[in-house]
N, C-alpha and C positions, 0 to 999 in steps of 0.2 A: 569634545572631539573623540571619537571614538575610532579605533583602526578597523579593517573591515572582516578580522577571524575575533574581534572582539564582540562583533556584531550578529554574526552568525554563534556563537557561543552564548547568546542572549537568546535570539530565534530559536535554540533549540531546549531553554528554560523553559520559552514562551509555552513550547505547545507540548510540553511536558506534562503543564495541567491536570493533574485527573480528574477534572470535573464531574465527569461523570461515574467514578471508583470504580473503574474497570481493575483498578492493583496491580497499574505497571510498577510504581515504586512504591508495594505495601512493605518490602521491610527496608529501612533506612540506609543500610549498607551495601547488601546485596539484590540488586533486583533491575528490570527489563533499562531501565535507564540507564543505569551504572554499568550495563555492561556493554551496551552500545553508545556511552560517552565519545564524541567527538567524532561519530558518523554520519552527520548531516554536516557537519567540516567538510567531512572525507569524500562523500555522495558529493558533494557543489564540487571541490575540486575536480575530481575524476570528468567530471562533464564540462566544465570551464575549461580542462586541458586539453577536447579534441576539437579539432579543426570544424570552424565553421563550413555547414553543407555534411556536415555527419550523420548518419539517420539513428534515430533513437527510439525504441518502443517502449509503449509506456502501455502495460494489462491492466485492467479491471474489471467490476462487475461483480457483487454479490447478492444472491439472488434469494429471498425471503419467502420457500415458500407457503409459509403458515399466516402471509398476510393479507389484508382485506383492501384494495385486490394485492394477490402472488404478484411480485414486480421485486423487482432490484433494490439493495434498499440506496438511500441518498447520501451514504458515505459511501466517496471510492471513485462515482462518473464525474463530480463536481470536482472533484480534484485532481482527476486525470485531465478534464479537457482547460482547467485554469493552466498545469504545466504545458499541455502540448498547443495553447495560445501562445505561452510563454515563450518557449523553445523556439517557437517558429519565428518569433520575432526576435528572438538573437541570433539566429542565422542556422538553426538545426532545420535538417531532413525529420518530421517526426510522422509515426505508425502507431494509429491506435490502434490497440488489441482486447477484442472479449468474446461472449460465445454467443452462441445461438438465443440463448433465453435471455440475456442482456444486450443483445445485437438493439434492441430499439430504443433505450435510453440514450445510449449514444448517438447512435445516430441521430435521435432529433433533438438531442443535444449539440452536434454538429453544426447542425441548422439551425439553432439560435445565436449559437456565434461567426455564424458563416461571413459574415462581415470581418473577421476577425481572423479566419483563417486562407491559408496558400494553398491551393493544393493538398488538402490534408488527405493523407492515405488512412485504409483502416482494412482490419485482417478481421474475418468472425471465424474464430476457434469452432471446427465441428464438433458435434457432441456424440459422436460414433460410438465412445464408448465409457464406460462411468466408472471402469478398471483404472485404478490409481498408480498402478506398478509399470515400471521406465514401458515405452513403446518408440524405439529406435525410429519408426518409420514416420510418427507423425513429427517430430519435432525435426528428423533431416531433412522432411520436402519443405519445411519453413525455413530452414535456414538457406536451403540451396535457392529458394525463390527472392529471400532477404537477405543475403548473403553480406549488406550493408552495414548491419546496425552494430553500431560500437555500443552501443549501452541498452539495458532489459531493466525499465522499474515496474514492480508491480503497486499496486496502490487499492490497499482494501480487497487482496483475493485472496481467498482463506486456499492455502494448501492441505497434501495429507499430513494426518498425524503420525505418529512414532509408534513404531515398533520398535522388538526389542536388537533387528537387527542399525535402524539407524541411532540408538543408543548407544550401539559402542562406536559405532562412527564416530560419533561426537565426543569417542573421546573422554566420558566422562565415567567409566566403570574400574577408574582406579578407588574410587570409592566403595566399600565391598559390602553397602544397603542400599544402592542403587536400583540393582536388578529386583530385588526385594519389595522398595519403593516403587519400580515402574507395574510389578504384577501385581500391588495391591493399589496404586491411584493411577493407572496408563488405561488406556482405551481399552484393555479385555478384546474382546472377538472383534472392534471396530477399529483395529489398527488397522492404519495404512490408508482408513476412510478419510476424507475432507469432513471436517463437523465445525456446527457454527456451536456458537456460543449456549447451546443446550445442551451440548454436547450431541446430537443428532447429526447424523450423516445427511449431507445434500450431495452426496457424488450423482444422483438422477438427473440434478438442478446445476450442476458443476460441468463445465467440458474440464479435461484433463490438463491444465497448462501450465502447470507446474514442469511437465517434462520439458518444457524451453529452459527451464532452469537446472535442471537436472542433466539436460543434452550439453548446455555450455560447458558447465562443470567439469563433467563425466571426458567429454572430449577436448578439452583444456582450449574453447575458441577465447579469441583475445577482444572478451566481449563484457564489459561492466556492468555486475549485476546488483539492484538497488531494490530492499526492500521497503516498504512504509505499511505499518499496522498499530492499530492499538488495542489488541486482545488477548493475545499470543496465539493464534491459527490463524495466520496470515502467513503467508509467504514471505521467507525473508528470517523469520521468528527461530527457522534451524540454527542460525549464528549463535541464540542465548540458550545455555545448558538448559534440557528439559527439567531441571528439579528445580533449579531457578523460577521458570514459568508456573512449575506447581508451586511453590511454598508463598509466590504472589498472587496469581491474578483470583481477581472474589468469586464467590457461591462454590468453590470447591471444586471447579471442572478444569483449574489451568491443566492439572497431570493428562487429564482424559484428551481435550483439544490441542494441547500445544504442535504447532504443526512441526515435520522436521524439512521442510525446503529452506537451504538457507542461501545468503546473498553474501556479496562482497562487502554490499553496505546496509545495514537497518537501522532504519527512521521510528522508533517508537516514538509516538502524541497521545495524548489525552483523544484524540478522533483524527483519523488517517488524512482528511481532508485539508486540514492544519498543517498537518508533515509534507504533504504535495505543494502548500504555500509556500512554506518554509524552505522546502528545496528550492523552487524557483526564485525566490527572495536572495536563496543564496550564491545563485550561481548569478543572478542577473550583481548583486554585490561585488563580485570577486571578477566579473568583468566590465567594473564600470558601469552600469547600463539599468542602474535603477528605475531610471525613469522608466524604462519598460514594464517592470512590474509596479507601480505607482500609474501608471496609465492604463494598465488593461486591468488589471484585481483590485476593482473598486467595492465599496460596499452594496453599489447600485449592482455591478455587475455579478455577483454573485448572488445576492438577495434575487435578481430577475429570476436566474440560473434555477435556485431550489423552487422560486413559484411555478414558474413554469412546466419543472417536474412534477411536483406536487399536487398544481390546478389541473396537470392533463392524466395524474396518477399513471403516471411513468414511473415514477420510483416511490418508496415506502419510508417510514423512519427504521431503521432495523431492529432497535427496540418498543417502540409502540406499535410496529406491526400496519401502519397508516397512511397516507399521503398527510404531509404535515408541513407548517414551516417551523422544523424542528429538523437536530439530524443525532442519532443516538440516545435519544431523549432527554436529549438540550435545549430547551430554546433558543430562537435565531438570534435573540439578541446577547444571547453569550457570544455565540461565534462572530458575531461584528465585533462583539471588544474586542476578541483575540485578533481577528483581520486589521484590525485595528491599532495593538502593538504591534502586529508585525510591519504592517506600514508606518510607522512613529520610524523602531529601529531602521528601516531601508530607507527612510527619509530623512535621516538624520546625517548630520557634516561626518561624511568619511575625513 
């Protein structure tokens, strides 16, 4: 018999995995796990405490473009539209959010589970402009249009990186090799860019939507903000010191990509997709209501999910670059295990 923060403190082992050595926890003590211990607790709470009919956005979309074909890659839409199935079936308002260049994964993503969904709303972020620095006016015409949403998770968007001025934000230049450390391992002349995991800038391939996290923040709205990544440029990833980010993640690019947006709450997984399970896992736990997620996040319904993308090359694997059933270059039949314990734990006697 297991109690249900018991359970959720398991879910978040679960998808801790780093199967694939991305080097969220390369050093044993200090690193992206350890320092977001007990935030996918904290993320389920915060969402389990607002009032059902609450609206909730949930961004994605990362978009690959050096693959064969350019498309989105398959971590990020399969885990946004698994939560906002979820959500809607435990009584949330939910808004999906992405841009221009990933407006069609989801969308006919939408449309394969449209059996599945209410009314689901969905916002496409314009791609007006590829400048990463605050712009007041896009992110207050969205608020004043959505002026609803008690809660913002992003899920697999990579934000901008660091510069030297959000370094001392952070808070972390009592250290005095720091500043030392960011000018010889930090992004150089591509601060402030959004860069994937090559360290290569996609802000042409990126609408700017990070500043929805940067607008709550900045103007203190009473709006819960939830990140999920597994790379460290992901939105969300500002919450873990940038030297932290560099002394872990592998091939030597955490310093250069570590993003600095950061959240109320970040979800680091072994693959973002897991973290989106995990949250839903967790909040349908802590209101009772497993069977929700036991009923819609089957192994069938998620396997459809990535063929579907895959067969119609909508979306890519982000590291092979492909349409694949594969997602970070996993095979699928890891990610059923892991789907796998996480429905064991949610199925198990509270």
């Amino acid at each position: 018999m297991k109690d249900r923060n018991t359970r959720i403190k398991l879910l978040e082992k679960i998808i801790q995995l780093d199967i694939g050595y991305r080097g969220i926890h390369s050093m044993e003590n200090e690193n992206l796990c350890t320092c977001t211990s007990g935030h996918l607790q904290a993320a389920a709470n915060a969402i389990a405490g607002l009032p059902r009919g609450s609206q909730i956005g949930i961004l994605t979309g990362c978009y690959i473009p050096h693959g064969d074909p350019p498309a989105p890659e398959s971590d990020g839409p399969p885990g946004a539209l698994c939560l906002a199935r979820g959500l809607q079936h435990l009584g949330y308002d939910v808004l999906l959010i992405t841009d221009e260049v990933c407006e069609n994964v989801l969308q006919k993503g939408m449309r394969l589970f449209s059996g599945s969904f209410r009314n689901l709303k969905s916002f496409i972020f314009p791609m007006h402009s590829t400048n990463c620095q605050y712009d007041p006016e896009t992110a207050d015409k969205f608020f004043q249009n959505y002026d609803r949403i008690s809660c913002l998770i992003s899920v697999e968007r990579i934000g901008p990186c660091h510069d030297f001025e959000s370094i001392l934000i952070q808070k972390i230049g009592e250290c005095d090799c720091v500043a030392d450390l960011f000018s010889k391992y930090g992004p150089g002349e591509l601060a402030g860019k959004c860069l994937n995991m090559r360290a290569e800038s996609i802000d042409p391939y990126n609408a700017p939507t990070h500043l929805l996290f940067d607008y709550i923040h900045q103007n203190r709205l009473p709006v819960a903000t939830i990140g999920i990544g597994d790379g460290g440029n992901e939105i969300g990833m500002g919450a873990i010191p940038w030297n932290l980010v560099r002394q872990n993640i592998n091939s030597g690019v955490g310093g250069r990509i570590a993003c600095r947006v950061l959240t109320d709450y970040t979800i680091v997984a072994g693959v973002s997709n897991w973290g989106a399970q995990a949250l839903l896992a967790s909040i349908a736990c802590l209101m009772k209501q497993e069977k929700v997620f036991l009923d819609l996040i089957t192994e069938e319904s998620e396997t459809a999910c990535l063929q579907f993308l895959t067969e119609n090359r909508l979306a890519v694997d982000g590291v092979l670059g492909i349409p694949n059933l594969s997602v970070d270059g996993i095979g699928w039949d890891v990610h059923l295990s892991i789907l796998k314990l996480i429905r064991g734990v949610i199925g198990s006697a509270s």
